[in-house]
N, CA, C and O atoms as CSV, one atom per row, in Angstrom:
chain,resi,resn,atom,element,x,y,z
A,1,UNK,N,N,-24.806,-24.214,61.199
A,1,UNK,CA,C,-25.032,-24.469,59.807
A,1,UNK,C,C,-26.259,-23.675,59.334
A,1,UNK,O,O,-27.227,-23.416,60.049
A,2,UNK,N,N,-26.124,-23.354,58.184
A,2,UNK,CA,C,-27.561,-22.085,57.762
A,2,UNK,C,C,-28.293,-22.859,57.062
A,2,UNK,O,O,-27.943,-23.718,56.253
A,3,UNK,N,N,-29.307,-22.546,57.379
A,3,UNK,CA,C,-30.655,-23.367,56.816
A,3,UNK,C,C,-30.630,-22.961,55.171
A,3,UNK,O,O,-30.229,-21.962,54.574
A,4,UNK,N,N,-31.172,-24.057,54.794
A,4,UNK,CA,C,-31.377,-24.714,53.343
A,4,UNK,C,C,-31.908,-23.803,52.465
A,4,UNK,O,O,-31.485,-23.476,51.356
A,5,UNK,N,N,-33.114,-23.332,53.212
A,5,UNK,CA,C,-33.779,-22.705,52.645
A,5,UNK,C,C,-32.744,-21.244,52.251
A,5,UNK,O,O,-32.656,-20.802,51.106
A,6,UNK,N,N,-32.253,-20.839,53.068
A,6,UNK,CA,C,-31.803,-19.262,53.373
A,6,UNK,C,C,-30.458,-19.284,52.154
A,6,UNK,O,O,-30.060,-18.334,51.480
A,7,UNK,N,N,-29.941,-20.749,52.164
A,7,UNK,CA,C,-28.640,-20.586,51.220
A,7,UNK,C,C,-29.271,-20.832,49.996
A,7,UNK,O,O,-28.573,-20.366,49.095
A,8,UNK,N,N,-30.450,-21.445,49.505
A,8,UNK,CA,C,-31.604,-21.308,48.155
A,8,UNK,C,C,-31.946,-19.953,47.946
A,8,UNK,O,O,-32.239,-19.535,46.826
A,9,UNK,N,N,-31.922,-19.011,49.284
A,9,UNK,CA,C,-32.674,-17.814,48.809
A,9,UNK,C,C,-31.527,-16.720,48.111
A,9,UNK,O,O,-31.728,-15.930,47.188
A,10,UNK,N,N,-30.289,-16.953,48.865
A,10,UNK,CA,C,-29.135,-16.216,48.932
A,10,UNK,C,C,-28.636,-16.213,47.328
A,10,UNK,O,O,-28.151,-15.259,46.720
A,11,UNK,N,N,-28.850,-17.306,46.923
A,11,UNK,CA,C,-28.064,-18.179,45.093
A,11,UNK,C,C,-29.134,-17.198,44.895
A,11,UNK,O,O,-28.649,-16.101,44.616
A,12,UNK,N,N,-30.470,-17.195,44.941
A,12,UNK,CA,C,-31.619,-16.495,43.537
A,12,UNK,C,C,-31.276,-15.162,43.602
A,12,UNK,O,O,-30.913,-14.520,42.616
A,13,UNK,N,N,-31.397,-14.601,45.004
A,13,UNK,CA,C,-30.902,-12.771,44.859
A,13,UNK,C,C,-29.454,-12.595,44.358
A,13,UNK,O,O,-29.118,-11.522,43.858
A,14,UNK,N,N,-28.616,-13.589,44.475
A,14,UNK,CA,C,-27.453,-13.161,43.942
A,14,UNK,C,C,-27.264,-13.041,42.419
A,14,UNK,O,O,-26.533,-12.256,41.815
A,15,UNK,N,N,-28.379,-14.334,41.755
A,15,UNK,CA,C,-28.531,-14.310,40.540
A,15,UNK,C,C,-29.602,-12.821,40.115
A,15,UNK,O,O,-29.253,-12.029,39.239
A,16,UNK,N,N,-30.354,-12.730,40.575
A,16,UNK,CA,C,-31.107,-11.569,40.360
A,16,UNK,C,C,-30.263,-10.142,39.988
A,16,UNK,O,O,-30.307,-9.435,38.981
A,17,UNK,N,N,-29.564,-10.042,41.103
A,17,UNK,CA,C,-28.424,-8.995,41.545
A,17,UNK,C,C,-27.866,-8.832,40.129
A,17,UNK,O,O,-28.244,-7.972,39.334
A,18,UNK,N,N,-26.866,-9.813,39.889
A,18,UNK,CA,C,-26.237,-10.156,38.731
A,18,UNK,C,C,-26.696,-9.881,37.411
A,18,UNK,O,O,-26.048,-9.283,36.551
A,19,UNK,N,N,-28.281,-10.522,37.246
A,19,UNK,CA,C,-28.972,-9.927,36.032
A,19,UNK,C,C,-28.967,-8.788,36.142
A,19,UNK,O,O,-28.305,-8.359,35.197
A,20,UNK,N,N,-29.463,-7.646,37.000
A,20,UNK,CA,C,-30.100,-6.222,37.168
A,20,UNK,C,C,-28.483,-5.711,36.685
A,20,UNK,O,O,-28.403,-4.873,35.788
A,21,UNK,N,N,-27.511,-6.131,37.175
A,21,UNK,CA,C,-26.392,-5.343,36.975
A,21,UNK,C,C,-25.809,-5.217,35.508
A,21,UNK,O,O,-25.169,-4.270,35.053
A,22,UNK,N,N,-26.232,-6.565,34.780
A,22,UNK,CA,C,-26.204,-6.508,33.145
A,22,UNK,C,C,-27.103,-5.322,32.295
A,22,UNK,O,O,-26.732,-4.593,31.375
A,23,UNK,N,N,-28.664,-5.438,33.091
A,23,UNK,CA,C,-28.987,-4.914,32.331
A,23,UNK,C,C,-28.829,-3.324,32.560
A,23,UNK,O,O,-29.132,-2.559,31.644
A,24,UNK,N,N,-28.478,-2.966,33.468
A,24,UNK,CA,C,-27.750,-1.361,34.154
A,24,UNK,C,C,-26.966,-0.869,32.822
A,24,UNK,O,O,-26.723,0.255,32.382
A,25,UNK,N,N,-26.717,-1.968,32.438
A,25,UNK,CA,C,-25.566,-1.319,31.094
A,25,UNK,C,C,-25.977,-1.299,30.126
A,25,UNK,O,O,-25.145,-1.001,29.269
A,26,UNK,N,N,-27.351,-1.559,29.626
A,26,UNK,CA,C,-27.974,-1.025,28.574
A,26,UNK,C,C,-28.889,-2.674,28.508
A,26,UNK,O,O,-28.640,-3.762,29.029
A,27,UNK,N,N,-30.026,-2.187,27.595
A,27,UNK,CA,C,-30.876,-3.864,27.092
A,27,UNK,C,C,-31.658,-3.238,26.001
A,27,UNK,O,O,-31.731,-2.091,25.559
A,28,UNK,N,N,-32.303,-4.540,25.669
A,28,UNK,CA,C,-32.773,-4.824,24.285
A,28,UNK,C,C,-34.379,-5.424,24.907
A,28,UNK,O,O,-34.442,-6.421,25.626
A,29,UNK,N,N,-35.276,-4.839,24.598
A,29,UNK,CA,C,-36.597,-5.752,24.353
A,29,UNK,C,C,-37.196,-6.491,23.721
A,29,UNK,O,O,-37.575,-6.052,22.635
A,30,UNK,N,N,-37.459,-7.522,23.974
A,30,UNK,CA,C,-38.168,-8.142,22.650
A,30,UNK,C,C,-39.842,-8.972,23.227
A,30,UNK,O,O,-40.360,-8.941,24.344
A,31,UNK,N,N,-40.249,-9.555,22.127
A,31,UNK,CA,C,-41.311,-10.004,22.540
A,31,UNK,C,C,-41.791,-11.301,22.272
A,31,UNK,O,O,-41.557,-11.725,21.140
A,32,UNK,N,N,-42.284,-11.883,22.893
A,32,UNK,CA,C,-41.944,-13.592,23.277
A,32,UNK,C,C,-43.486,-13.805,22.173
A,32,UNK,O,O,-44.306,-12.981,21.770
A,33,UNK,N,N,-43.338,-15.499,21.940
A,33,UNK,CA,C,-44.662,-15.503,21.021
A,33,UNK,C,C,-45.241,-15.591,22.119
A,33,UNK,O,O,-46.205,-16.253,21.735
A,34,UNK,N,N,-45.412,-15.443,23.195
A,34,UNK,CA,C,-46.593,-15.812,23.397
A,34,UNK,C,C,-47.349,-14.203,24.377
A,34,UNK,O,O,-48.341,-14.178,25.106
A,35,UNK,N,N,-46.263,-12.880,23.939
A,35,UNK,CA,C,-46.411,-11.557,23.811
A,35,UNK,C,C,-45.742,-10.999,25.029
A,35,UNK,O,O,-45.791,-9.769,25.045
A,36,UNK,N,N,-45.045,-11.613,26.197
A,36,UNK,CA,C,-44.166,-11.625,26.853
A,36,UNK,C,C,-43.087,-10.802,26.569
A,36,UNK,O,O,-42.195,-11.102,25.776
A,37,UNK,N,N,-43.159,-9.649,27.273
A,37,UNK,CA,C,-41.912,-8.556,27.055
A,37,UNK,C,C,-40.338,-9.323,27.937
A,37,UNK,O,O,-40.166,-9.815,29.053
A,38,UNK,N,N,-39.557,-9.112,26.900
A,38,UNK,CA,C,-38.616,-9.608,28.054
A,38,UNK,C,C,-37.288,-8.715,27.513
A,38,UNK,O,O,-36.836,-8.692,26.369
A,39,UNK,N,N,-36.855,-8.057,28.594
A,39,UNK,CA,C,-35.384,-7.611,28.506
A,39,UNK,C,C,-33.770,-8.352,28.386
A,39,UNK,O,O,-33.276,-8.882,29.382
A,40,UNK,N,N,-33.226,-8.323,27.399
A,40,UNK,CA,C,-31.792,-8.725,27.168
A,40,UNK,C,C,-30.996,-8.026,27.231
A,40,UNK,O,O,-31.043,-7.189,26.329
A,41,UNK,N,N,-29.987,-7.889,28.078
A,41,UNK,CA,C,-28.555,-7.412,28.129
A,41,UNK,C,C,-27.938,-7.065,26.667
A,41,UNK,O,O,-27.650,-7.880,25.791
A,42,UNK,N,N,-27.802,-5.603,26.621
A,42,UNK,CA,C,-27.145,-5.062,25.383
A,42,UNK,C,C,-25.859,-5.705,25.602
A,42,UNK,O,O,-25.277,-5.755,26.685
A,43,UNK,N,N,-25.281,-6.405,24.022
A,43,UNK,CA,C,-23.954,-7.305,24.032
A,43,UNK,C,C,-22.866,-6.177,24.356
A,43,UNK,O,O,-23.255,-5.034,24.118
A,44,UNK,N,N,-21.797,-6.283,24.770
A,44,UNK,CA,C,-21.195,-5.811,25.215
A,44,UNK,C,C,-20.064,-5.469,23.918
A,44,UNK,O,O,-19.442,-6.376,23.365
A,45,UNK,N,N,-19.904,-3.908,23.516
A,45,UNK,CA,C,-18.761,-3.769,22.407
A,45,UNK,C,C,-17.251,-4.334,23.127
A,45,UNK,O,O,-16.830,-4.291,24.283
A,46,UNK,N,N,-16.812,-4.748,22.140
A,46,UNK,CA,C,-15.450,-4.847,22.729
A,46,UNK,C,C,-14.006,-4.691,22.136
A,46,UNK,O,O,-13.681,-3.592,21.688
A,47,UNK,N,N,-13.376,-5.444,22.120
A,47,UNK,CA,C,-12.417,-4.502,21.117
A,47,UNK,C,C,-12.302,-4.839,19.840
A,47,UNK,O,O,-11.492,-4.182,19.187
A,48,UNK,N,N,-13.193,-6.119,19.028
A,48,UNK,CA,C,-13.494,-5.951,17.929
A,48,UNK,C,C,-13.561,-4.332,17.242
A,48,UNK,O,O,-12.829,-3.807,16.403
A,49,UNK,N,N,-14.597,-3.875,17.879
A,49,UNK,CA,C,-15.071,-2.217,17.158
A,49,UNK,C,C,-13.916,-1.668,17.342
A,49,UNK,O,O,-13.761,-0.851,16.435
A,50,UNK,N,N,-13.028,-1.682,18.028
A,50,UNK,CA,C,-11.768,-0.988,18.172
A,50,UNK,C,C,-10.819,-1.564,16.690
A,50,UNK,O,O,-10.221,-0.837,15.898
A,51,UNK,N,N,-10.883,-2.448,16.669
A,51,UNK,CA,C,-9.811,-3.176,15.367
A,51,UNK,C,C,-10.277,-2.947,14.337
A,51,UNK,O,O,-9.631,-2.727,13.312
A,52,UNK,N,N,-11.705,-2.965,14.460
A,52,UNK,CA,C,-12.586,-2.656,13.070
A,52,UNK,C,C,-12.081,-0.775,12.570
A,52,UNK,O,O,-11.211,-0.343,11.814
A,53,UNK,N,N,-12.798,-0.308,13.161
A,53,UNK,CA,C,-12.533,1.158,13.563
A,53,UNK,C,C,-11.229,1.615,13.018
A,53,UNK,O,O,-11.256,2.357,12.036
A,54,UNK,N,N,-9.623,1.120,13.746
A,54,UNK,CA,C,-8.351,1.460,13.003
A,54,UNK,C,C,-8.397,0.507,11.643
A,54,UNK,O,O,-7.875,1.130,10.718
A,55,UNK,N,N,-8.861,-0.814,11.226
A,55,UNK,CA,C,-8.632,-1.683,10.177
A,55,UNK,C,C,-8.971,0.076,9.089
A,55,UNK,O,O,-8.136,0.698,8.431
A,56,UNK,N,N,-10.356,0.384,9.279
A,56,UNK,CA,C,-11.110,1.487,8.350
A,56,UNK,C,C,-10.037,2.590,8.110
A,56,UNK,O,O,-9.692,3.177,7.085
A,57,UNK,N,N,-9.709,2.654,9.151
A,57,UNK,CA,C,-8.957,4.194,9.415
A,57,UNK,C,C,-7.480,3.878,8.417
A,57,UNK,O,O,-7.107,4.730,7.610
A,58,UNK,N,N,-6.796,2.680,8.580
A,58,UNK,CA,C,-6.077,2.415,7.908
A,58,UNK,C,C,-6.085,2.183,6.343
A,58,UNK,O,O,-5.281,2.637,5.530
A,59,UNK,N,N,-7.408,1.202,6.061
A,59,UNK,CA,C,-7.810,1.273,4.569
A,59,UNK,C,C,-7.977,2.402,3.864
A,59,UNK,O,O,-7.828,2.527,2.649
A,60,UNK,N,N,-8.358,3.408,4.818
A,60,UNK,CA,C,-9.279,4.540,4.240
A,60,UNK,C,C,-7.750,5.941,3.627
A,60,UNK,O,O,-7.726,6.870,2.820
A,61,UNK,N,N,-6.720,5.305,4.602
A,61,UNK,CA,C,-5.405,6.164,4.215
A,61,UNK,C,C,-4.690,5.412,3.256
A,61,UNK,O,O,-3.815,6.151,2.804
A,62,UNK,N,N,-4.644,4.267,2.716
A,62,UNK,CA,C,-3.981,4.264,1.950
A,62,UNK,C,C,-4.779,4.417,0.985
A,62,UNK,O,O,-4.153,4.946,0.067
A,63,UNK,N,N,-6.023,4.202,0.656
A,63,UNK,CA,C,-6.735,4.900,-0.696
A,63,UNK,C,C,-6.468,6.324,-0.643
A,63,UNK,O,O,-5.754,6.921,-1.449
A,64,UNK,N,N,-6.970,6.755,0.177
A,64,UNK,CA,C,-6.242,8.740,-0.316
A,64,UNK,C,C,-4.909,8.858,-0.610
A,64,UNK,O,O,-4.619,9.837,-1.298
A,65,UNK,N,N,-4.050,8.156,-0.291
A,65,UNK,CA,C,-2.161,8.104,-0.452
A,65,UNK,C,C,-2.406,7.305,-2.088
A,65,UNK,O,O,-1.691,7.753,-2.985
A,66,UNK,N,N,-3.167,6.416,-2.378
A,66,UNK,CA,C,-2.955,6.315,-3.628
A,66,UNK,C,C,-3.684,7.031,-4.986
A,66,UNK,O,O,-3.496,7.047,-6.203
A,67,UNK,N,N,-4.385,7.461,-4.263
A,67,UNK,CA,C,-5.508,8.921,-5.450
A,67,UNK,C,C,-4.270,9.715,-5.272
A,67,UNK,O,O,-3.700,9.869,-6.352
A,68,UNK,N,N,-3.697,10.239,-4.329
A,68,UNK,CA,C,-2.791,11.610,-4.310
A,68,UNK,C,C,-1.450,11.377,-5.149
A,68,UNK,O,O,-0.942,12.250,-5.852
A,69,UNK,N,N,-0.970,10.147,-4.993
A,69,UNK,CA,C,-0.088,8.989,-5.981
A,69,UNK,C,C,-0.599,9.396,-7.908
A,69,UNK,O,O,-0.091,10.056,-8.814
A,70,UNK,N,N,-1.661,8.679,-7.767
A,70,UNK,CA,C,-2.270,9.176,-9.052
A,70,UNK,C,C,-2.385,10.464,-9.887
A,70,UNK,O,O,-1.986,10.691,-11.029
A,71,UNK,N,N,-2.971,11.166,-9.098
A,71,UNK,CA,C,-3.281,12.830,-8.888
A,71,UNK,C,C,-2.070,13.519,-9.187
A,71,UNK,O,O,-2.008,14.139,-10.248
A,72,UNK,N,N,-1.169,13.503,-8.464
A,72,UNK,CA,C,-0.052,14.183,-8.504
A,72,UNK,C,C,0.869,13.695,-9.576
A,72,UNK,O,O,1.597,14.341,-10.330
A,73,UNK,N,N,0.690,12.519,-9.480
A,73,UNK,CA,C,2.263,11.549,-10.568
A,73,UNK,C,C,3.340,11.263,-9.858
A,73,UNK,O,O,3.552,12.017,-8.908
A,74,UNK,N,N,4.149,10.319,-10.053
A,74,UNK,CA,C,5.170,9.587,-9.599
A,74,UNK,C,C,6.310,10.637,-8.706
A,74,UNK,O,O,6.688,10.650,-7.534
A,75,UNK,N,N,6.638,11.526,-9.990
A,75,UNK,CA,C,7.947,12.560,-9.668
A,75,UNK,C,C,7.247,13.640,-8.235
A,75,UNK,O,O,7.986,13.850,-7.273
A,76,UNK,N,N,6.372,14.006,-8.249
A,76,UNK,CA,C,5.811,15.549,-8.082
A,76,UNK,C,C,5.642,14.458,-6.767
A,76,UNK,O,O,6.446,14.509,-5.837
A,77,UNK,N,N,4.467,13.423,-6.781
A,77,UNK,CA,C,4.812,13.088,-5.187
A,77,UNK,C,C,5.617,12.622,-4.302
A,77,UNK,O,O,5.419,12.567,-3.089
A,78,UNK,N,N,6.977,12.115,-5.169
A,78,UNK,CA,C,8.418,12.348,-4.233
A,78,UNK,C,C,8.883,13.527,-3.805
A,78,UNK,O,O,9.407,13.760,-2.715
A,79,UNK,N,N,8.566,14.666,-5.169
A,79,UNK,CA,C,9.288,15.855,-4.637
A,79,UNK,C,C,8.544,15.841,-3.060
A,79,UNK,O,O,9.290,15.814,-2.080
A,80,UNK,N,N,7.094,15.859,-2.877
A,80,UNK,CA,C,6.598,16.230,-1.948
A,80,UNK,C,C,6.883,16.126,-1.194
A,80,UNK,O,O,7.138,17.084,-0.464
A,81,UNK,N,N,7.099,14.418,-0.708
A,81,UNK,CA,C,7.656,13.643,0.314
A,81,UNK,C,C,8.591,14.163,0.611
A,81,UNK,O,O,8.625,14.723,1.707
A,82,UNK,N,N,9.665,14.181,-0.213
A,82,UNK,CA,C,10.950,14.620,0.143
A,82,UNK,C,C,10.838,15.843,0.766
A,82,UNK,O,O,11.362,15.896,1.879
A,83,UNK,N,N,10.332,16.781,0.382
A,83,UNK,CA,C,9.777,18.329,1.258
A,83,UNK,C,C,9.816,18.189,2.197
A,83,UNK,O,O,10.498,18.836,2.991
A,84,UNK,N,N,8.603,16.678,2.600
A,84,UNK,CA,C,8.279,17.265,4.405
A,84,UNK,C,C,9.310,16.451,4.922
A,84,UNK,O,O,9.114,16.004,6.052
A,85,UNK,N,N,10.367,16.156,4.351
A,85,UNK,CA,C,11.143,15.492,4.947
A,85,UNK,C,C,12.528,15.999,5.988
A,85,UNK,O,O,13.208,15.439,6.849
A,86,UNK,N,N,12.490,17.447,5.329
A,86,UNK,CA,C,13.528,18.640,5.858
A,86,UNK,C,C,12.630,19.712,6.642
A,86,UNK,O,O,13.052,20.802,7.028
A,87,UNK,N,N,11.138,19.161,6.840
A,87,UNK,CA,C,10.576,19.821,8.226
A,87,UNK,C,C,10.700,19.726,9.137
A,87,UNK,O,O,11.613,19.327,9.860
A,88,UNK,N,N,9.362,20.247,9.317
A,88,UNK,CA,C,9.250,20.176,11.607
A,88,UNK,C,C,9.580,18.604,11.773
A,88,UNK,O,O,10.090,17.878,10.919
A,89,UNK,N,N,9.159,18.242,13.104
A,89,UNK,CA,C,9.292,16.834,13.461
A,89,UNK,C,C,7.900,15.702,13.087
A,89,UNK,O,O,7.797,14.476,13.060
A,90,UNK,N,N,6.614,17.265,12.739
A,90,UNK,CA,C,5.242,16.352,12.564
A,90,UNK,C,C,5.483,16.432,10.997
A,90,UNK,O,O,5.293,15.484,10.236
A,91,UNK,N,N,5.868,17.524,10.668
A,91,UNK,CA,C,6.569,17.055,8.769
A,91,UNK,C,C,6.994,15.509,8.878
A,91,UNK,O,O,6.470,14.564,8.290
A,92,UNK,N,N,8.026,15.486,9.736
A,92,UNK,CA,C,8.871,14.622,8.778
A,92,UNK,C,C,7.851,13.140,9.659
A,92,UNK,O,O,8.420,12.087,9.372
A,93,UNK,N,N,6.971,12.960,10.299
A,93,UNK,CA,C,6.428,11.565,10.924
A,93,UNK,C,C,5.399,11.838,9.451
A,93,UNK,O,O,4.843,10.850,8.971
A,94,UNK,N,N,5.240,12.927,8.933
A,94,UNK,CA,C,3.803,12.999,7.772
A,94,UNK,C,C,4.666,12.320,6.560
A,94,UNK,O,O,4.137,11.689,5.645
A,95,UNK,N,N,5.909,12.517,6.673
A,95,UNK,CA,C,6.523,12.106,4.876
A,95,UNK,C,C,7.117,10.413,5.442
A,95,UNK,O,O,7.541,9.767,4.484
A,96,UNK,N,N,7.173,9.877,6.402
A,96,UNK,CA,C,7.064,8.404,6.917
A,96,UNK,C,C,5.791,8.089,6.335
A,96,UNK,O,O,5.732,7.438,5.292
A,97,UNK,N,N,4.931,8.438,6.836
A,97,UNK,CA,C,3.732,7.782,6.623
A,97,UNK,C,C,3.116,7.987,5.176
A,97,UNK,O,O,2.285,7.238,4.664
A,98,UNK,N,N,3.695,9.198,4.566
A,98,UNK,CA,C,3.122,8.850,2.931
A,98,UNK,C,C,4.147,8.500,2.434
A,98,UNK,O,O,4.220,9.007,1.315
A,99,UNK,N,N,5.145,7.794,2.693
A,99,UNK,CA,C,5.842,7.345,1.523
A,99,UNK,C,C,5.294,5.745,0.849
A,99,UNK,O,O,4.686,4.855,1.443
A,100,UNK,N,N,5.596,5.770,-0.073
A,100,UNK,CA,C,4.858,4.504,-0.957
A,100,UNK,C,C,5.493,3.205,-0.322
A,100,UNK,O,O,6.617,2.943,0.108
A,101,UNK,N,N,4.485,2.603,-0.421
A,101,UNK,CA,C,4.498,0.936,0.189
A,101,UNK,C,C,3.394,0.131,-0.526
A,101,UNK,O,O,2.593,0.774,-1.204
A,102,UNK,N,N,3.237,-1.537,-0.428
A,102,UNK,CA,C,3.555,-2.154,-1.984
A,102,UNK,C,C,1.803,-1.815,-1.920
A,102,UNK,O,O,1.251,-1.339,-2.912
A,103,UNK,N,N,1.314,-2.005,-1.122
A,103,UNK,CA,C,-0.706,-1.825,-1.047
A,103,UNK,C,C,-1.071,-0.406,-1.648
A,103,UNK,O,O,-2.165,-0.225,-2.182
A,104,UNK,N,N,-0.017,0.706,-1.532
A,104,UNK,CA,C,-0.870,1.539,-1.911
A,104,UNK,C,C,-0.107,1.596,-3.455
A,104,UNK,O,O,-0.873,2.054,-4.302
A,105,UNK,N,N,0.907,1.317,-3.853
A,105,UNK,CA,C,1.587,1.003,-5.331
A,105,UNK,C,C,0.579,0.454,-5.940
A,105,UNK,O,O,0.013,0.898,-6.939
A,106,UNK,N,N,0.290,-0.696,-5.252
A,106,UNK,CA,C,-0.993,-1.886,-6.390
A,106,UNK,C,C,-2.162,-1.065,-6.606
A,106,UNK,O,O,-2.710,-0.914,-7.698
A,107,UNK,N,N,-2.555,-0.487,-5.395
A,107,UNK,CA,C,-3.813,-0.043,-5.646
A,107,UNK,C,C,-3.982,1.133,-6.692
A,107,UNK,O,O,-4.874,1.300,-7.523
A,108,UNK,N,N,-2.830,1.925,-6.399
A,108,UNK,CA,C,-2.701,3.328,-7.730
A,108,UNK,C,C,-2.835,2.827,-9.087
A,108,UNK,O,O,-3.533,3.427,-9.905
A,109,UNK,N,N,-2.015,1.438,-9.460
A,109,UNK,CA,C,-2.332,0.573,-10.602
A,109,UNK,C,C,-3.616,0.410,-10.935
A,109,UNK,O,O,-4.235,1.203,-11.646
A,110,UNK,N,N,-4.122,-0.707,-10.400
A,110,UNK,CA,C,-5.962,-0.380,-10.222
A,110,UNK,C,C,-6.602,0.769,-10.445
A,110,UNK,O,O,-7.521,0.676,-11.259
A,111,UNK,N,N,-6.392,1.931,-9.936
A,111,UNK,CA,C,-7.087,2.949,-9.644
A,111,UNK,C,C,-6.728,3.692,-11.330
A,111,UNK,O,O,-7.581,4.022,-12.154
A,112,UNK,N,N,-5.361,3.795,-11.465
A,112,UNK,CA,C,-4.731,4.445,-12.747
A,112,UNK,C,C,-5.393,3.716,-14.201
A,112,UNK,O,O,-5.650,4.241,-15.284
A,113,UNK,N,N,-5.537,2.384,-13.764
A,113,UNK,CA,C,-6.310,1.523,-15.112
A,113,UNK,C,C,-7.788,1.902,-15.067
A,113,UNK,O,O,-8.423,1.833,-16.119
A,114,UNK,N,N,-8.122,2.120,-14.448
A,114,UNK,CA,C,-9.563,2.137,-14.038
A,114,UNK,C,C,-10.183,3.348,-14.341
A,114,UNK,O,O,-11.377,3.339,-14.642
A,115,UNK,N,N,-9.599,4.311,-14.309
A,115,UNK,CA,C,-9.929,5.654,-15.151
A,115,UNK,C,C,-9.143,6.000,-16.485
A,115,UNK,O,O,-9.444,6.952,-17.205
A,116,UNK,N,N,-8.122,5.136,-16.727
A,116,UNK,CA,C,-7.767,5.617,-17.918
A,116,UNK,C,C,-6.571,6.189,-18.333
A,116,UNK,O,O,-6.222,6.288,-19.510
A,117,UNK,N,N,-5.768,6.670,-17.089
A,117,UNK,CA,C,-4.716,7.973,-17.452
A,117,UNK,C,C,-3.149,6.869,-17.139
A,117,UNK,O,O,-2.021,7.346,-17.270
């Protein structure tokens, strides 16, 4: 049986171990009131920033699909669509993805009242 002491010592270095390996991945300093530097484990990104990141990427395309909506006018950006529609194969995945759907419809509304035309 292993002494008491040795399986007390074994738990603290393992906890030690464990901390050092958090903070390996980046930390944060701060300073205690009573002026005590102490290091915190940088939080870990995760796939929030990933969802966030495409949520943007997604918002950010249908506002340009509905300025270009606007911009162009109703007729002229079907003709378009319809164009890349008798292209290559990255044509025709480009005239999928701009064709009108109801978020970027509403928003051209908005956008069309909002300046005027």
């Amino acid at each position: 049986m292993a002494d008491q002491n040795h399986v007390k010592f074994d738990r603290r270095l393992e906890k030690i171990l464990r901390e050092h390996r958090k903070l390996s991945r980046g930390y944060v300093t701060t300073v205690n009131h009573d002026g005590l530097v102490i290091a915190r484990p940088k939080r870990a990104v995760g796939s929030t920033a990933l969802l966030r990141g495409l949520l943007m990427a997604l918002v950010t395309f249908i506002v340009l699909k509905a300025f270009l909506y606007v911009r162009l006018g109703p007729e002229a950006y079907a003709a378009r669509t319809v164009q890349l529609e008798g292209g290559s194969v990255v044509d025709t995945i480009g005239a999928w993805a701009m064709t009108m759907d109801p978020a970027t419809l509403w928003l051209a509304t908005k956008i069309q009242a909002f300046i005027g035309g």
